[in-house]
C-alpha positions, -999 to +999 in steps of 0.1 A: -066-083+302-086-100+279-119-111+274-146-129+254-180-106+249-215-121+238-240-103+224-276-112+220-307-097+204-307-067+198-272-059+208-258-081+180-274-055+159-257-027+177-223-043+182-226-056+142-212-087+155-223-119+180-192-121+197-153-106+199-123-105+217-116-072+237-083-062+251-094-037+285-083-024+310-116-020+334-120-037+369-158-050+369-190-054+347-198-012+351-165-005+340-162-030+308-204-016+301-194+020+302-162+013+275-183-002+253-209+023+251-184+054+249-167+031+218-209+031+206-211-007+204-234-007+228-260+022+226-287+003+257-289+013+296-275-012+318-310-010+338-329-032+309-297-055+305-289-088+318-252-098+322-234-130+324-196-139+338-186-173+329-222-184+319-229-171+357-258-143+360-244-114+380-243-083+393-227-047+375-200-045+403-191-081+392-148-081+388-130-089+356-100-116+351-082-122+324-102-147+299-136-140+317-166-147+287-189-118+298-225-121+280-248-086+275-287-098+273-311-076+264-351-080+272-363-106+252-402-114+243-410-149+233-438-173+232 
């Protein structure tokens, strides 16, 4: 399947880019999470990440379908 990753933060740093296309063959979030960090775009723990399905906050054992936009959030300070 195929689907749309954001990055944000810091992780655009990591990744070296804001957003991509990514051909994969995991099941959920964890699965997709634990790809991308053995590929080293992501170098984080989940435990201090946010994610997103389809602009939707959810949970690691979230599923994946084919054209899913799946958004990785760091912690964030602000003011």
């Amino acid at each position: 399947m195929v689907v749309q990753l954001h990055y944000f933060g810091a992780l655009q740093e990591q990744s070296g880019c804001a957003s991509e296309q990514l051909t994969t063959t995991a099941g959920n979030i964890d699965e997709l999470f634990k790809e991308l960090q053995a590929a080293g775009r992501i170098v984080m723990q989940s435990e201090v990440l946010r994610v997103a399905v389809n602009d939707e906050f959810c949970n690691w054992s979230n599923p994946l379908s084919d054209g899913d936009s799946v958004a990785f959030m760091p912690p964030m300070a602000g003011g």
